[in-house]
C-alpha positions in Angstrom: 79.0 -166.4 140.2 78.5 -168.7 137.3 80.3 -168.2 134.2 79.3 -168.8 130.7 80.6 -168.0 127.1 78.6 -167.6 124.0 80.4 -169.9 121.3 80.5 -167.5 118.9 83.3 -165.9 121.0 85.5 -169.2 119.5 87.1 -170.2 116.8 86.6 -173.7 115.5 83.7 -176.3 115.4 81.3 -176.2 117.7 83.2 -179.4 119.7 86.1 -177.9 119.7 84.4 -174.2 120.7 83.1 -177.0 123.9 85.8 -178.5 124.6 87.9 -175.6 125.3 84.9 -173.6 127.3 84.9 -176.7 129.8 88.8 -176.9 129.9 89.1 -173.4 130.5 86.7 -173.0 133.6 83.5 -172.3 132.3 80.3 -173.1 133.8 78.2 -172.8 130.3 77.8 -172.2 127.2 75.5 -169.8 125.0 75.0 -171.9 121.6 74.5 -169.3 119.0 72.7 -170.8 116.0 75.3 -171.2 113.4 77.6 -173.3 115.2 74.6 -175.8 115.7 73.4 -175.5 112.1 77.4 -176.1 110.7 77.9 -179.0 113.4 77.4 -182.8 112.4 76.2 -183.5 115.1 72.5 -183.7 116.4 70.8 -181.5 119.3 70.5 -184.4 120.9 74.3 -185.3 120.9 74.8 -181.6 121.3 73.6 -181.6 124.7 75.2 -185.0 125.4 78.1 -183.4 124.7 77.8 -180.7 126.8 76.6 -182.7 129.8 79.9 -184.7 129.9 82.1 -181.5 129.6 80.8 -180.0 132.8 78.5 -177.1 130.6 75.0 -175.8 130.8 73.6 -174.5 128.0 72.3 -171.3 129.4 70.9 -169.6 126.4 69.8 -170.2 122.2 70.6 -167.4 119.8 69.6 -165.1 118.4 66.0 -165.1 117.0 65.8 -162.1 114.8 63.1 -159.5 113.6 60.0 -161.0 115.1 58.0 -157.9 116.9 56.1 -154.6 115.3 55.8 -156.6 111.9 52.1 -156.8 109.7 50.2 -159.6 110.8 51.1 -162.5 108.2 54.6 -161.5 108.6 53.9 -162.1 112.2 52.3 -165.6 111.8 55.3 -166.5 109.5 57.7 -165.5 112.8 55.9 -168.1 115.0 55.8 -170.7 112.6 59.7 -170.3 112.5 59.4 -169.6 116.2 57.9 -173.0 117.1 60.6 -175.1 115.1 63.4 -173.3 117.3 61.6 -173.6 120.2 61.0 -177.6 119.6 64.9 -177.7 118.4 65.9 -176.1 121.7 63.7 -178.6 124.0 66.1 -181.7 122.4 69.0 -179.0 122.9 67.9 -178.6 126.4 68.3 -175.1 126.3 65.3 -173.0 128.5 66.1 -169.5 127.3 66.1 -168.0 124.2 67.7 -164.1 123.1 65.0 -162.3 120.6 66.8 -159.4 119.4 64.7 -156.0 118.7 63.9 -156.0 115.4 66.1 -154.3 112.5 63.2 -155.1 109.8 62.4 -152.9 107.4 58.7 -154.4 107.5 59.2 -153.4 111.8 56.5 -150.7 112.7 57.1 -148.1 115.2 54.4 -149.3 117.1 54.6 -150.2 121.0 51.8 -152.1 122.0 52.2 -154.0 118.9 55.8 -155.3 119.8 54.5 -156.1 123.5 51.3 -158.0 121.7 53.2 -159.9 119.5 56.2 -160.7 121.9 53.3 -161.7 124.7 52.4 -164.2 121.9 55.7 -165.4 121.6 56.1 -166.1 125.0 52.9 -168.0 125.2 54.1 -170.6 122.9 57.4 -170.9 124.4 55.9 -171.0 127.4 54.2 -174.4 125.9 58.0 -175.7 125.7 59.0 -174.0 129.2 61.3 -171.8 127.7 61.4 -168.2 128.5 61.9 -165.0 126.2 64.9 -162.9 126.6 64.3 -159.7 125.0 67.4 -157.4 124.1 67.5 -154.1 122.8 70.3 -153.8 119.6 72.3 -150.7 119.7 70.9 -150.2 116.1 67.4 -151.5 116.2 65.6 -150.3 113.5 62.7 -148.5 116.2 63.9 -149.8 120.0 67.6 -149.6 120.6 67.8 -148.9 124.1 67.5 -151.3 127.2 65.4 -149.0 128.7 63.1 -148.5 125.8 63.0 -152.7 125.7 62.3 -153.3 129.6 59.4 -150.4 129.0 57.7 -152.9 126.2 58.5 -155.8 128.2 56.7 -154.4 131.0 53.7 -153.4 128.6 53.7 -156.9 127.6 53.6 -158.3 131.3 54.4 -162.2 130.7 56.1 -164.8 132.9 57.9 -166.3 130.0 59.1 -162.9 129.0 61.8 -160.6 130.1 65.0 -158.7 129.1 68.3 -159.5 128.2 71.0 -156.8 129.4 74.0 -156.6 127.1 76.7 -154.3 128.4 78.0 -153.3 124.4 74.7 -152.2 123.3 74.1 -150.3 126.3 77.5 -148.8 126.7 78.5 -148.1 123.1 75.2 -145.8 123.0 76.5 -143.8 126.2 73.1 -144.8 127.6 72.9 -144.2 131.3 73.2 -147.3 132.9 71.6 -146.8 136.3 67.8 -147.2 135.4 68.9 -151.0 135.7 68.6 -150.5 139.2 64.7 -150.1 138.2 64.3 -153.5 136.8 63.4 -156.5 138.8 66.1 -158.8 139.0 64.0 -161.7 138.0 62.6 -160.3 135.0 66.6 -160.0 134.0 66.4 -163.2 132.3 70.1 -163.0 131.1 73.3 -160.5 130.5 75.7 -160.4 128.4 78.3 -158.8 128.8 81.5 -157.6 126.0 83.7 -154.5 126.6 85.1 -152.8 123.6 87.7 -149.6 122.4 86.8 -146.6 122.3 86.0 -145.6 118.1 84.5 -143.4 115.9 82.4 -145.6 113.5 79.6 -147.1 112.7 78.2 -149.0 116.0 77.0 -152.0 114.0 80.5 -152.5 112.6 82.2 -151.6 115.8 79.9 -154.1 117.4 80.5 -157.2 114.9 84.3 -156.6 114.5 85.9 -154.6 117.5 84.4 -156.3 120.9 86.8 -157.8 123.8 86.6 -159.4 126.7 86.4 -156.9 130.0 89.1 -155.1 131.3 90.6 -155.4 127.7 88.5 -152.2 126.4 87.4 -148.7 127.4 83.8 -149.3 129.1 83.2 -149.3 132.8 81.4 -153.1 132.7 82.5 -153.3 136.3 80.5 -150.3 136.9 77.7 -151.9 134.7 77.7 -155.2 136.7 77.4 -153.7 139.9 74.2 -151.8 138.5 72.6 -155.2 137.3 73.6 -156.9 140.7 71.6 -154.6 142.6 68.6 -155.5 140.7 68.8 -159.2 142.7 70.2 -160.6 139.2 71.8 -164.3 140.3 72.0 -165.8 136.9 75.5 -166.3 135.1 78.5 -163.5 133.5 78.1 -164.4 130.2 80.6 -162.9 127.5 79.1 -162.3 123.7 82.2 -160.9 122.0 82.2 -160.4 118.3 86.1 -159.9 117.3 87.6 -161.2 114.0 91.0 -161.5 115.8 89.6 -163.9 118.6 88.0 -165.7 115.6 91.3 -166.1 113.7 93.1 -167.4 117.4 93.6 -170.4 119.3 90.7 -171.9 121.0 91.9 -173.2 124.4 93.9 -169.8 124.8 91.0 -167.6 124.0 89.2 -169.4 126.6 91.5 -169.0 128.9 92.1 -164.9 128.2 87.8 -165.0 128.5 87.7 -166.7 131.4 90.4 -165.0 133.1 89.0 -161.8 132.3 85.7 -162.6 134.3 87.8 -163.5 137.2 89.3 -160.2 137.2 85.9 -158.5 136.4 84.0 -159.8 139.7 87.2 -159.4 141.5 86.8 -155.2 140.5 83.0 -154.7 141.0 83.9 -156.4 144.8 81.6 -160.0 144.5 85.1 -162.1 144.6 88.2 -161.7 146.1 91.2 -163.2 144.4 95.1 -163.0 146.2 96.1 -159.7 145.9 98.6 -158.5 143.2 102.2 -158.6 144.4 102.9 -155.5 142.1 106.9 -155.7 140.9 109.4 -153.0 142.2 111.9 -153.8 139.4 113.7 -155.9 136.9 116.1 -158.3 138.1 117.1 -159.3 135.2 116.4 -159.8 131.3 117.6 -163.9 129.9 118.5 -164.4 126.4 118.2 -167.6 124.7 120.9 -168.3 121.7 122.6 -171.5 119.8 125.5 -169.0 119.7 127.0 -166.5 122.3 129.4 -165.1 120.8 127.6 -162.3 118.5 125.9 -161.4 121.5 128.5 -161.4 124.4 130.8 -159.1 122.2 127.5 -156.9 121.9 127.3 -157.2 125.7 131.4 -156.3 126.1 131.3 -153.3 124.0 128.4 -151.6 125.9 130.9 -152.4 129.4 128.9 -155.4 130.9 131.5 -157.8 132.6 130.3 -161.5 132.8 130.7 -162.0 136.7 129.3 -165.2 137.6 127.7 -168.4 135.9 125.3 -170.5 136.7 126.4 -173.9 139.1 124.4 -176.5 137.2 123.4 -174.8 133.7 125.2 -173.4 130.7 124.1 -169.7 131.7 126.2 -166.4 132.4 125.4 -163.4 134.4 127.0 -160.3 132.9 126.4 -157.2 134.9 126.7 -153.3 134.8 125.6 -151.5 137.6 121.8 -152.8 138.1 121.4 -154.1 134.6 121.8 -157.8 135.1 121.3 -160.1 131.6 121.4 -163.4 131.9 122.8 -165.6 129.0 121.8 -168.8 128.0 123.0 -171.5 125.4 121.4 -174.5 127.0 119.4 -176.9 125.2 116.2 -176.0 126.5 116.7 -172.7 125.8 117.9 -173.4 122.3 115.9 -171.3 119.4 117.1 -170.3 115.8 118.5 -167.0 116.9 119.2 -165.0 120.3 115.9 -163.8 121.7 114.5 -162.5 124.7 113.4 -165.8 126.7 112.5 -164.8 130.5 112.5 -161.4 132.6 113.3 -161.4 136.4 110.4 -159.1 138.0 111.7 -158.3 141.6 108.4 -158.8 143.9 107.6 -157.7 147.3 106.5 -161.1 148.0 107.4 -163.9 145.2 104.8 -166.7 147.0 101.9 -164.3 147.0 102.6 -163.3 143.4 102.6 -167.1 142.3 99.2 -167.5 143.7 97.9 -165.0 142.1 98.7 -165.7 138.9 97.9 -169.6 139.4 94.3 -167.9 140.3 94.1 -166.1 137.6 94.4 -169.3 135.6 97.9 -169.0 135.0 100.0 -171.9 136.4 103.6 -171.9 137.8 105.8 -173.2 135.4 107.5 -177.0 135.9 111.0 -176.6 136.4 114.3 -179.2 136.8 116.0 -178.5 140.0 118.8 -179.7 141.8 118.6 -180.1 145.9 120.7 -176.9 145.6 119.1 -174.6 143.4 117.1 -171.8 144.5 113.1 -172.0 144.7 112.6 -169.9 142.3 108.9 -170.0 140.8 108.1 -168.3 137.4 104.4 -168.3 134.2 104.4 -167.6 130.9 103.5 -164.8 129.5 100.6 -165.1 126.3 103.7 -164.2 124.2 105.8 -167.6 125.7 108.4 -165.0 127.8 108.7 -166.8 131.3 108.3 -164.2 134.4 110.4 -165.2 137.4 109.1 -163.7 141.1 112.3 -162.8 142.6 113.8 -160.8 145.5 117.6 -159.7 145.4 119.5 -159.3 148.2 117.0 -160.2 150.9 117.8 -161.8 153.5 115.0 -163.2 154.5 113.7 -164.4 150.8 115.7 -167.3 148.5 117.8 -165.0 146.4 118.5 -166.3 142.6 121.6 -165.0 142.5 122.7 -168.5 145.3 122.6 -170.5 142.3 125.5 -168.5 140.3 129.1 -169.0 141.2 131.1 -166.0 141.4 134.9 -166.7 140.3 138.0 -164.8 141.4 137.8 -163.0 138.0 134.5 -162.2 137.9 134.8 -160.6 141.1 137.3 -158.6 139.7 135.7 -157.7 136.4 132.6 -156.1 138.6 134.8 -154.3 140.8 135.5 -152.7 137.3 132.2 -152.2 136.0 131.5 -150.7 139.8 133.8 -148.3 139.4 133.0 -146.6 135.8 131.8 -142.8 135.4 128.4 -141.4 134.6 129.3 -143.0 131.0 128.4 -146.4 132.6 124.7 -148.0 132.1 122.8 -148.1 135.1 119.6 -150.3 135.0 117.3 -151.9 132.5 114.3 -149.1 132.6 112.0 -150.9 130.0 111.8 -153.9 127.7 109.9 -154.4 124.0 108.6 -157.8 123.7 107.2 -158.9 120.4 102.9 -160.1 121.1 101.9 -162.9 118.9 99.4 -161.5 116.6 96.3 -163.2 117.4 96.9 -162.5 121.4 97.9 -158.5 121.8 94.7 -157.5 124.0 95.2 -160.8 126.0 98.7 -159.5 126.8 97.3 -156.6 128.2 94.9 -157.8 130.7 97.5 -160.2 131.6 99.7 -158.0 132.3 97.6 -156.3 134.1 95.8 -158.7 136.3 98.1 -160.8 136.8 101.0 -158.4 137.4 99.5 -155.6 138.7 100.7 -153.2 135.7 98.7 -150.3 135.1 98.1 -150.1 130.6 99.5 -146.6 128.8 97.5 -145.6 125.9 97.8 -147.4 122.8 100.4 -146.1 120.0 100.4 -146.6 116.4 103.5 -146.1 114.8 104.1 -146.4 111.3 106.6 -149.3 109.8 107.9 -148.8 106.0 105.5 -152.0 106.0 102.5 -151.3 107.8 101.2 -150.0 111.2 102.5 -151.7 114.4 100.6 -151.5 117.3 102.0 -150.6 120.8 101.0 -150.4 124.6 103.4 -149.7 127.4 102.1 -151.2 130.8 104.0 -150.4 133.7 104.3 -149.7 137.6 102.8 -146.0 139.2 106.2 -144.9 139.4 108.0 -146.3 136.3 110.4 -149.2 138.1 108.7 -151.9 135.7 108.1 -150.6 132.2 107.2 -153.2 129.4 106.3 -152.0 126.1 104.3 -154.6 124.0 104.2 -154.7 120.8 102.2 -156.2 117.8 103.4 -156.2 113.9 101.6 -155.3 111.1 100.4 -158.9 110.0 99.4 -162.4 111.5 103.0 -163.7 110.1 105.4 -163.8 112.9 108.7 -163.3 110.7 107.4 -159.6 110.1 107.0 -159.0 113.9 110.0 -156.4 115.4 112.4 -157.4 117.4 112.5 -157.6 120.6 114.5 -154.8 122.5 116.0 -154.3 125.8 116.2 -150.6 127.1 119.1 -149.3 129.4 120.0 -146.1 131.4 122.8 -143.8 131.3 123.5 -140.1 132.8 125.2 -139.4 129.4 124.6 -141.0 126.6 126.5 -139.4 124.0 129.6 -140.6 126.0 128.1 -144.0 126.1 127.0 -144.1 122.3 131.7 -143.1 121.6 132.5 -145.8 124.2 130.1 -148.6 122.4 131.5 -147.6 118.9 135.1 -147.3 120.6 134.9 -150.4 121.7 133.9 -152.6 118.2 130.2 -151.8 119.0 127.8 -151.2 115.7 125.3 -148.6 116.1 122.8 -148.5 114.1 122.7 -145.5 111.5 120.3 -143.2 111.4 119.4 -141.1 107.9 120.7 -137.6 107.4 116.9 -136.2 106.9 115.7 -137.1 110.6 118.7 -134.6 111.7 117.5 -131.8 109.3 114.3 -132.3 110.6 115.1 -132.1 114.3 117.4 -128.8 113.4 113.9 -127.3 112.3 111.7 -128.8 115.1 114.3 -127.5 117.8 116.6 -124.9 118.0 120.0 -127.5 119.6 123.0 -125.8 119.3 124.7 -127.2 116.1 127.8 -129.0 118.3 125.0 -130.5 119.8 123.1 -131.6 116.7 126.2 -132.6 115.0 127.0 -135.0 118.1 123.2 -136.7 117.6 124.3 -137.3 114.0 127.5 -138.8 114.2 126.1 -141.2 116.9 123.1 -141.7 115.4 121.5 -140.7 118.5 117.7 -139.5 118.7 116.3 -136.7 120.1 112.8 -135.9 121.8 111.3 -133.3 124.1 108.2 -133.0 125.9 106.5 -130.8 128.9 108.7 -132.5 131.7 111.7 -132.6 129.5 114.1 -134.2 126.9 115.0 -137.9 125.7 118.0 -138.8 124.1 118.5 -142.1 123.3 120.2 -144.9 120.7 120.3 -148.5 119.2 122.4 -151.0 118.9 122.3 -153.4 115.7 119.7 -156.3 115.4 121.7 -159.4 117.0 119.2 -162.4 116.2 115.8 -161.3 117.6 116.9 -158.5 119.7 118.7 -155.1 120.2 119.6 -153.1 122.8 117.7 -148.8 123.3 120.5 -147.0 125.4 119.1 -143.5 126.5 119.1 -140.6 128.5 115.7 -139.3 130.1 115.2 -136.2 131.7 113.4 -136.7 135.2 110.3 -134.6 133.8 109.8 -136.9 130.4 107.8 -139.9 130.8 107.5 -141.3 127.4 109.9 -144.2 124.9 110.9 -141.4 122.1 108.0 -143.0 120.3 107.3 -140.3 117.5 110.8 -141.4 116.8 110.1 -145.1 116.4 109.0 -145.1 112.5 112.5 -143.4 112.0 114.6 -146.5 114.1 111.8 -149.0 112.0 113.0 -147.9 108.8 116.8 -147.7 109.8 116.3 -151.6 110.9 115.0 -152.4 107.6 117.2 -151.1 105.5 120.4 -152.3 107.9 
């Protein structure tokens, strides 16, 4: 199916809204009226414009308030009406959106909104353009598509019909299947936005809160297949009001909208994209740094042995058990401080999860290779991470661990590491990584469409200096857990740290080995402990073992978590914990606690 995106989905000028529509994929455009009244540029050059990028200009918005009025109130609305509709033919736009009136002049009166829109649509008719009549969620007397397709009907006029908008229908909780009811060719257009789920007023929910589908809580795949059955063949066009997207990027925010109607046709079964190659665990986690050292002695202390490196580049594997991180101080991967640059996702199939992901609009990355080096293919997540596809240990797939050289001595050092107790860390079970502000719901839905991950419910937790918000996406049965995160303001030097989550059958043994060995743990205040002696009755050995480690302690239906931190190195700490097979959450009531402790550390 066509696509098309309303610009006022964009930041930017009205070019630059263009420019990155046709970059991104899309079909068309809906020009919504102030762009073209802010742009320099004339209708005529407008549509020039659009011509040469590849776009259609499927639909002029919105006309406002001009059915159920008093009769000279009327004849003032087609006066206005006529300009718009002689702007639109040296636009070359065919369709206009006339949005049920919010007037406080409207009368609830019927027959006279079918008169009067009849009207309308006889003098765009004169310019061949039709009249696509949508019902607002909070129109002053019709607010509901079926109440609008019911005057449309009265009205009966060729150059008149309905525009279906899945926000106002949804947000209302408005039954969506007496779509099926209404000829597909009287649906002149739909629009279509998802949103969240909140208590508030719907005009301000509408304006501020809409998102691209699959990035909020409304069935729109359900929705589309209800309008397809009507015969509906025109475009999926997205009207998304969302002061975040209007703050962002264009060319990414294209993208994100794009990619999210991909996904949307590929759910409600009228395109089929390559199936997701869902990831059955991490590989292994790469830090970047200009310096090793502060976070190899990090690495030493928690018992990871640095067993091979790297044939033709300046990186390490250090190992412990299944946790594998890779270190890297080349010059490509240089940044002011030692961050989290790339995660190795193991994949059932590397090649099929590489095309689906350059189908979903996100390309394989360019890499310098020698003859020798491994095929080893990898994106970018919206936050800049790279995501390798690899397989360990299979015969039959390239392995990424060919291109690292193991030495004598690193042989030896994980024969070591093999050998430690039920102290020892055992795998990486989840990662944090920091979202760039303006991008946090296009993380999501990359994440999940492009990875296969299925999206936790959204956390708030409280920071000494505001609320951070956080979504854990991750497989059915846990082996890939990412948590993403989002700080409290657009400025990316008050977003947290990234943080890398390990396993261990004990961890208070592991917290006295880490200290033992020069490790820094990072303190936790006396008053948490008091707390958690009220909360829960531990035995007061116990308790007095949490607060001399500075270990943290939560319990749910399925069990208990126990868990601890390392200090901040650069960008990035380390969570090592001990989950109970029953518990299934991060210990995140206990994450404004480990915010605060950073802070003041």
């Amino acid at each position: 199916m066509s696509t098309c995106i309303a610009t006022v989905c964009l930041s930017g000028s009205l070019t630059e809204k263009l420019t990155a529509a046709s970059r991104a994929g899309f079909d068309g455009v809906e020009i919504f009226e102030n762009d073209l009244l802010a742009s320099p540029l004339t209708p005529e050059e407008i549509r020039a414009r659009c011509a040469d990028l590849g776009l259609s200009i499927d639909l002029y918005q919105p006309m406002r308030d001009i059915e159920a009025v008093p009769a000279d109130e009327f004849t003032r609305n087609l006066r206005r009406a006529r300009h718009k509709f002689e702007l639109m033919r040296r636009l070359g736009a065919d369709t206009v959106l006339v949005c049920s009136s919010v007037s406080p002049f409207a009368l609830d009166d019927n027959d006279l909104a079918a008169e009067q829109l009849s009207r309308l649509a006889d003098l765009a008719q004169e310019h061949d353009i039709r009249v696509a009549y949508e019902a607002l969620a909070w129109g002053r007397h019709i607010s509901t598509y079926d109440h609008a397709w019911n005057v449309v009907q009265t009205a009966d006029h060729p150059a008149l019909g309905t525009c279906l908008d899945s926000f106002h229908i949804l947000s209302r909780d408005t039954d969506p299947k007496g779509i099926e009811d209404i000829p597909g060719e009287k649906v002149f257009f739909l629009q279509l936005a998802d949103a969240p789920r909140l208590a508030m007023d719907v005009l301000q929910w509408s304006r501020h809160y809409r998102c691209f589908p699959g990035q909020g809580d409304f069935d729109i795949a359900g929705l589309l297949k209800q309008v397809l059955r009507t015969g509906h063949t025109g475009p999926l066009s997205l009207e998304v009001f969302n002061d975040v997207f209007r703050q962002a990027e264009a060319a990414p925010t294209a993208v994100d909208a794009h990619r999210s109607l991909l996904l949307l046709q590929e759910n409600a079964g009228v395109a089929q994209l390559p199936a997701p190659a869902v990831p059955s665990g991490i590989a292994f986690a790469e830090l970047a740094t200009p310096d090793a050292q502060p976070i190899t002695e990090v690495l030493s202390a928690l018992g990871f042995a640095r067993t091979a490196r790297h044939r033709s580049k300046p990186v390490d594997l250090w190992q412990q058990g299944q946790a594998r991180i890779l270190v890297n101080t080349g010059t490509a991967a240089r940044r002011e401080s030692t961050a989290l640059a790339a995660i190795g996702l193991e994949s059932p199939a590397p090649a099929a999860a590489a095309r689906r992901a350059e189908a979903l609009l996100t390309p394989v990355l360019p890499r310098r290779r020698t003859p020798e080096d491994v095929p080893l293919d990898a994106v970018a997540a919206p936050d800049g991470t790279e995501l390798f596809f690899c397989a360990t240990g299979h015969p039959e797939l390239p392995d990424w661990q060919n291109d690292f050289t193991f030495a004598d001595e690193y042989v030896a050092a994980a024969a070591r590491a093999a050998s430690a107790d039920e102290a020892a860390l055992g795998r990486i079970d989840h990662l944090a990584l920091t979202q760039p502000w303006h991008h946090f719901d296009e993380a999501i839905l990359f994440h999940r469409g492009v990875l296969g991950l299925s999206p936790q419910e959204s956390v708030d937790v409280a920071d000494p200096y505001g609320l951070l918000r956080s979504r854990a996406v991750s497989t059915a049965e846990g082996a890939v857990r990412i948590v993403l995160t989002v700080g409290a303001t657009p400025t990316d030097g008050d977003a947290p740290a990234q943080h890398i989550a390990v396993t261990t059958d004990d961890v208070v043994t592991a917290a006295r080995r880490y200290r033992a060995a020069g490790g820094r743990l990072l303190p936790i205040p006396a008053n948490y402990y008091d707390d958690l002696a009220a909360r829960y009755a531990l035995p007061a050995h116990e308790l007095e073992r949490y607060r001399e480690l500075g270990i943290l302690y939560d319990r749910g239906a399925g069990g208990a978590f126990r868990h601890c931190y390392t200090r901040t190195v650069g960008r990035l700490f380390f969570e090592l914990f001990q989950r109970d097979p029953g518990y299934q959450g991060y210990g995140a009531q206990n994450a404004p606690v480990r915010l605060a402790a950073q802070h003041a550390a």
